[in-house]
C-alpha positions as CSV (number, residue, x, y, z in Angstrom):
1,X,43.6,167.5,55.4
2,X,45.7,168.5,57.2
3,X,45.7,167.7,59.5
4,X,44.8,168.8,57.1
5,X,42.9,166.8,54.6
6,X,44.8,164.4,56.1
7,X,43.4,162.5,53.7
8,X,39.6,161.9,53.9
9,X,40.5,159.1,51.0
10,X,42.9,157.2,53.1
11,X,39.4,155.9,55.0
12,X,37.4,156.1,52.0
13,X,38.2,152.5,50.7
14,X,37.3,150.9,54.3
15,X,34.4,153.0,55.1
16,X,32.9,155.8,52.7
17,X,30.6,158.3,54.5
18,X,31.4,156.5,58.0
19,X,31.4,159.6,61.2
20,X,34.3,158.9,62.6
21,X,37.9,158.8,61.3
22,X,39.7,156.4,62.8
23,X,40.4,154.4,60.1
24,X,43.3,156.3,58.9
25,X,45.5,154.7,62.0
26,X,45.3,151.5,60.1
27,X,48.3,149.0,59.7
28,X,51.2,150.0,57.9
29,X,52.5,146.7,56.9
30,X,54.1,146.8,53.6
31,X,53.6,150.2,52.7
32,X,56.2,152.8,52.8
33,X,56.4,154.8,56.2
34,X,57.6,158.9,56.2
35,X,60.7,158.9,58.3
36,X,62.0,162.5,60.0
37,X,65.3,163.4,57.9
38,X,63.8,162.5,54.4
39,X,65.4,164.9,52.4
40,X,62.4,166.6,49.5
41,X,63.0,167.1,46.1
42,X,61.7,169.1,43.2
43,X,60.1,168.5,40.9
44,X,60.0,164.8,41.9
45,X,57.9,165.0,45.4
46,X,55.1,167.4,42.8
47,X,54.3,163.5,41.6
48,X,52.7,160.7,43.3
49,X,54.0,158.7,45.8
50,X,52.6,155.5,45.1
51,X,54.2,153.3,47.7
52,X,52.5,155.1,50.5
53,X,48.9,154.1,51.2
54,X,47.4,157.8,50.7
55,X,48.1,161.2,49.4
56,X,46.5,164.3,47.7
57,X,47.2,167.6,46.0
58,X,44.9,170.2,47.5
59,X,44.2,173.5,46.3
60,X,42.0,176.2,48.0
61,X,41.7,180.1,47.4
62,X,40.2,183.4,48.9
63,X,39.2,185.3,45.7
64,X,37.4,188.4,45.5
65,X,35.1,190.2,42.3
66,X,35.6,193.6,40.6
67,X,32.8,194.7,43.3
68,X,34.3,193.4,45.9
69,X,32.0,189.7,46.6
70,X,34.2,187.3,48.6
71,X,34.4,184.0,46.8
72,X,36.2,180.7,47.4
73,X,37.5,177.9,45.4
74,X,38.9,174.2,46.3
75,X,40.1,171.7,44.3
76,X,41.7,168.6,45.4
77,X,43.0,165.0,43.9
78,X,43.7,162.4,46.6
79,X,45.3,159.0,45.9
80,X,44.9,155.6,47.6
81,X,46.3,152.5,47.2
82,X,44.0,149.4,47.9
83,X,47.3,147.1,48.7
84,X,50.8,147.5,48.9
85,X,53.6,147.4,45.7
86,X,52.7,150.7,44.2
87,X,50.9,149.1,41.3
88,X,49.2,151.6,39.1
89,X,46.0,149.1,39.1
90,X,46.2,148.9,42.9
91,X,45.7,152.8,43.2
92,X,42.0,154.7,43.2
93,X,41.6,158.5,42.8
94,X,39.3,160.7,44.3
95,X,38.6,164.6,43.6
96,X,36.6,167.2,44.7
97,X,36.2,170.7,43.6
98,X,33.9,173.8,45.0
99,X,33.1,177.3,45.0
100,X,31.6,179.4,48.2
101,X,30.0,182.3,48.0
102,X,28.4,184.5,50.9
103,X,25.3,182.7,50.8
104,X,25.7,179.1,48.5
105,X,28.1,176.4,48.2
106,X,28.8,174.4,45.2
107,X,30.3,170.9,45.0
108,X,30.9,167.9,42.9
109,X,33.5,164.7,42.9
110,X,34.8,162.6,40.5
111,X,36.5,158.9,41.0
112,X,38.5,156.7,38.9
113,X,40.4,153.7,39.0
114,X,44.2,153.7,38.5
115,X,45.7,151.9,35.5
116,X,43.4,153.4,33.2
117,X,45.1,157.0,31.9
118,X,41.3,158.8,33.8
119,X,43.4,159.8,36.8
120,X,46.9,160.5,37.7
121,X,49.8,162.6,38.3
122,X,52.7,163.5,36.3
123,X,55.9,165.3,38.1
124,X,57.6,166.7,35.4
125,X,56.2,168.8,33.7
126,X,53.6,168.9,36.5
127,X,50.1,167.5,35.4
128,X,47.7,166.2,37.7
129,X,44.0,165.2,36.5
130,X,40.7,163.0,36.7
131,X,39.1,163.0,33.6
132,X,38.6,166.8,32.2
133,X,39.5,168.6,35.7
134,X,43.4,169.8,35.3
135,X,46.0,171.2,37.5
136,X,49.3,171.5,35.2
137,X,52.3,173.7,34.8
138,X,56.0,173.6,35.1
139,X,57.2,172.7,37.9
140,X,54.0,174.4,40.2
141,X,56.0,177.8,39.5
142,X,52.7,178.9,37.3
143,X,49.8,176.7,36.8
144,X,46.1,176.0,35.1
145,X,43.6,174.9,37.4
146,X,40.1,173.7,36.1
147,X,37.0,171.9,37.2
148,X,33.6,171.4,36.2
149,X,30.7,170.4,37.8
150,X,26.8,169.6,37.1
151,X,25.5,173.8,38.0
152,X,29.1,175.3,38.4
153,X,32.6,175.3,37.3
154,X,35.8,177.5,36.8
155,X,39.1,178.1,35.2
156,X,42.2,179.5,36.8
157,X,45.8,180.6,36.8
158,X,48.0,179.9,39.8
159,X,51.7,182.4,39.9
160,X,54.1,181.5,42.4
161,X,55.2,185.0,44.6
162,X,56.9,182.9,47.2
163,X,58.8,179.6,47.8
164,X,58.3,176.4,48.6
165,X,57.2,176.1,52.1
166,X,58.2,172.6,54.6
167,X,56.0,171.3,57.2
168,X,57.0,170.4,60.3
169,X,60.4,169.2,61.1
170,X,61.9,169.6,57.5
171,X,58.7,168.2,55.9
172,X,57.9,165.5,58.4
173,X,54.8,166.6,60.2
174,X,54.3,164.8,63.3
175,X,50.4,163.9,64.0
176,X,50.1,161.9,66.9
177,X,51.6,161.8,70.8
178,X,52.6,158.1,69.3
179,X,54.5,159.3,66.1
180,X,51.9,159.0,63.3
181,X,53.3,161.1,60.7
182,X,52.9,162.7,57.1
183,X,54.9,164.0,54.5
184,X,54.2,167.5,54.4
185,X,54.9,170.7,52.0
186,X,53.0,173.5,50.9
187,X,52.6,176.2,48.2
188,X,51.2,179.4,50.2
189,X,52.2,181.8,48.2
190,X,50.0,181.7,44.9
191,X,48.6,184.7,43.2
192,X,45.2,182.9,41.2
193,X,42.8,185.0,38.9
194,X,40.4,183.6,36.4
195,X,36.5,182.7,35.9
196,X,33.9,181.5,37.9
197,X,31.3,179.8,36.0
198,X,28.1,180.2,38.2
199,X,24.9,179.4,37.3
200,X,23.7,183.3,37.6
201,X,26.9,184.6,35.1
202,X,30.5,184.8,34.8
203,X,32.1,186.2,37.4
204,X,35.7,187.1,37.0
205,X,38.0,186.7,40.4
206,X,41.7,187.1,42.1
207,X,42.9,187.0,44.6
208,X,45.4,184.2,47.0
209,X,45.6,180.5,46.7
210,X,47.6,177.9,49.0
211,X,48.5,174.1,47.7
212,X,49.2,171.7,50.4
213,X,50.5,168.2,49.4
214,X,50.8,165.4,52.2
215,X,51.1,161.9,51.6
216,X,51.6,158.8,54.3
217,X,50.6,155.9,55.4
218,X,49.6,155.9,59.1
219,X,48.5,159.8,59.4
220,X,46.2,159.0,62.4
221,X,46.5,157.3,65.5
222,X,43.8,154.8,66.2
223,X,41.8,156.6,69.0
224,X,41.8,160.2,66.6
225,X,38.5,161.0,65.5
226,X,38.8,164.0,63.3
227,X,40.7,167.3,62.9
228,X,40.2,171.3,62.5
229,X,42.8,172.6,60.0
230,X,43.3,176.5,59.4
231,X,45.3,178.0,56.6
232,X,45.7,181.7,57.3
233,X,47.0,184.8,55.3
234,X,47.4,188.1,57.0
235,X,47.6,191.4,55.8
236,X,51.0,191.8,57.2
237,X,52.1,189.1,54.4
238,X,52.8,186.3,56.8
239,X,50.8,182.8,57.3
240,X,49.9,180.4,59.5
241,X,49.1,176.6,59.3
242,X,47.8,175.2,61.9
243,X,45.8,172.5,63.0
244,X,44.2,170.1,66.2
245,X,43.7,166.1,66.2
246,X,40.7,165.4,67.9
247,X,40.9,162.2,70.0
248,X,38.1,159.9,71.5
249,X,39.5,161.0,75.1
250,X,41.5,163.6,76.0
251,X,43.1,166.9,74.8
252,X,43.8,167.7,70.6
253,X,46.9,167.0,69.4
254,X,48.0,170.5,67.3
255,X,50.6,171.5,65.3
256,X,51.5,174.9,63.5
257,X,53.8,176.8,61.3
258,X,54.3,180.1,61.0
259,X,55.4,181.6,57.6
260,X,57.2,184.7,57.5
261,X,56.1,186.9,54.6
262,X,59.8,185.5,52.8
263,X,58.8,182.1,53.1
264,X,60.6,181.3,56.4
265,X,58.7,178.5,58.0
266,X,58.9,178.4,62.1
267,X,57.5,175.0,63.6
268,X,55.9,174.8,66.5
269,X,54.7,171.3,68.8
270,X,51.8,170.5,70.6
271,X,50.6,172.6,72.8
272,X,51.9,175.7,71.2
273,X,49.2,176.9,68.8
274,X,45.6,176.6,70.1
275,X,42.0,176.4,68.6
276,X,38.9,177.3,70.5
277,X,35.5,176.4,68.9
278,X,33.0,179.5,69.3
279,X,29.3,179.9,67.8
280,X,28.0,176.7,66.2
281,X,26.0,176.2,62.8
282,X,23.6,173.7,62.0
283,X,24.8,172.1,59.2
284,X,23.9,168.9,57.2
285,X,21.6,167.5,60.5
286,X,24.9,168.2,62.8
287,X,26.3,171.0,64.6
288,X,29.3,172.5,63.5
289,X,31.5,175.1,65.1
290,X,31.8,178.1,62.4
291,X,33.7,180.7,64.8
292,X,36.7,179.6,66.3
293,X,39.5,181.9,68.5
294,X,42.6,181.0,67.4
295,X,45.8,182.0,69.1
296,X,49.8,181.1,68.7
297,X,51.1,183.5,72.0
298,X,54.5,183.2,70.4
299,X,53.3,185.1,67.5
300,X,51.1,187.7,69.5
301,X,48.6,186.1,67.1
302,X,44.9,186.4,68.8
303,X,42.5,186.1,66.1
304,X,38.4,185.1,65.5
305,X,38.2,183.0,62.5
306,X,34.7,183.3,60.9
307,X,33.2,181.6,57.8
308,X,32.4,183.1,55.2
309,X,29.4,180.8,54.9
310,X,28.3,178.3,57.7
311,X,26.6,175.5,55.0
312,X,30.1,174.9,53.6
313,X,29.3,171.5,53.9
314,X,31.0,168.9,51.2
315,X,28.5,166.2,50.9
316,X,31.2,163.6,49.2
317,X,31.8,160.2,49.3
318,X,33.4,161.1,52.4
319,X,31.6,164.1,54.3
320,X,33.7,167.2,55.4
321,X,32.9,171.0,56.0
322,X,35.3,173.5,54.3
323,X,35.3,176.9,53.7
324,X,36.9,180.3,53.5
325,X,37.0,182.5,56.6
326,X,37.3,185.9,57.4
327,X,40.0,186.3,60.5
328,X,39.9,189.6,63.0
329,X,41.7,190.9,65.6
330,X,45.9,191.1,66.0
331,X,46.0,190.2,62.4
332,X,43.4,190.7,59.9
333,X,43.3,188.3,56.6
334,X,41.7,185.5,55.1
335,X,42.0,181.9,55.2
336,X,40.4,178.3,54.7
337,X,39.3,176.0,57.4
338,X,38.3,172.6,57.0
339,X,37.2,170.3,60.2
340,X,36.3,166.0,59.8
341,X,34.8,164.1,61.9
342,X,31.9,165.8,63.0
């Protein structure tokens, strides 16, 4: 996503399970485009967007047992629209869930067809859902999350400790050199405890969770191939987002924000914040970078990011690797990293 999920289903009507990513530079025409200045509002912008092409809600967590296991948790509903109008028949839904622990990696999807009442998102109050899996509260102030899958499952409650956090230039995040461009908020600042339902026992769990919810059109150019997103909390109470856009030729296109532990969001352009892949995992028949240095010299942030578990491989419709990470060095915390495309 993010680039951040940047919405692995905005290619999955054209070309489920295809390597590269360039699909999500398709045309725009008669869909809705994001356009810098777009004021947000709440809680209408919690609900779907169903003029723009593609769009998801996309929770992941850093949780931790009573003895102290590390543990993490995604779940994500993405929305596509197979032609222009906004039609509720014209929109498919996608959604994946997991859980990573030191040494496995659970994951299942779901998919559904709009129209039907099986998938779709409410604004107010918030309810988001495909089939049984729920994310719903009022407003995204507090919130259920569940999920349930074939050897695995969970159920969760999300707290808000923190505000509302904008993306980029007042919510437009800027992805390309050429313009491409998302909608872009997040929710960083959840508190999330609950039960893991593993296939060796219960397992109760807290600790931080972060929703990100992007939705656009045209969120790629057409030579970008893939991405490496980072969500990152540090002890100190502050955050960064931060991602690269990997193109066919030449240097990533990146992006950042750094959150102040009050929810003050500073954006910073290309260049600024930068990602250096380190050790390398094999992983699903490819290799994978699962060590990256990541630094934002405006920040004095100079950190190794390191998975919690290399196989964090989500073997979807459309194939990604996510996972928590551990991150070392000027600031200690945790975090999530996904990376497309490879």
């Amino acid at each position: 996503m993010n680039a951040r999920a940047l919405l692995l289903l905005g290619l999955w009507p054209f070309a489920a399970g295809a390597q590269g990513f360039a699909g999500l530079g398709a045309d725009t025409e008669g869909y809705a485009v994001p356009q810098p200045g777009t004021a947000f509002a709440f809680p209408r912008d919690h609900g779907a967007h169903p003029d723009y092409r593609i769009e998801w809600w996309y929770v992941t967590a850093n949780l931790s047992a009573e003895d102290g296991t590390p543990y993490g948790l995604q779940w994500t509903l993405f929305r596509s629209a197979l032609a222009p109008g906004g039609a509720p028949d014209a929109q498919v839904w996608m959604a994946h869930a997991a859980v990573t622990t030191p040494d496995r990696h659970f994951v299942t999807e779901r998919l559904a067809r709009g129209g039907t009442g099986q998938a779709g998102v409410v604004a107010d109050p918030f309810e988001a859902w495909i089939d049984e899996w729920r994310m719903a509260g009022p407003n995204l102030q507090a919130a259920t999350l569940t999920a349930q899958g074939p050897d695995f499952g969970y159920d969760m409650q999300l707290t808000a400790q923190g505000p509302i956090v904008l993306q980029g230039d007042r919510g437009y995040s800027v992805k390309s050199e050429d313009g491409q461009a998302s909608n872009y908020y997040s929710q960083p600042f959840f508190a999330i405890r609950g039960t893991l339902h593993l296939p060796e026992a219960e397992v109760e769990v807290s600790g931080t969770a972060w929703l990100d919810r992007e939705w656009s059109s045209q969120p790629l150019a057409d030579r970008q191939v893939g991405w490496d997103w980072f969500s990152l909390s540090f002890e100190s109470g502050d955050k960064l987002m931060g991602f690269r856009l990997r193109a066919d030729q030449g240097e990533p296109f990146t992006a950042a924000t750094w959150i102040a532990a009050d929810g003050t969001p500073t954006p910073f352009p290309n260049g600024a914040f930068a990602a250096e892949p380190g050790d390398r995992s094999e992983v699903a028949d490819r290799e994978v970078p699962t060590t990256w240095h990541v630094t934002l010299p405006d920040r004095g942030l100079d950190v190794t990011v390191q998975a919690l578990n290399p196989q964090a491989w989500m073997a979807t419709s459309v194939p990604y690797w996510e996972g928590p990470v551990a991150v070392t060095g000027s600031h200690d915390g945790v975090g999530y990293l996904e990376m497309t495309g490879y």
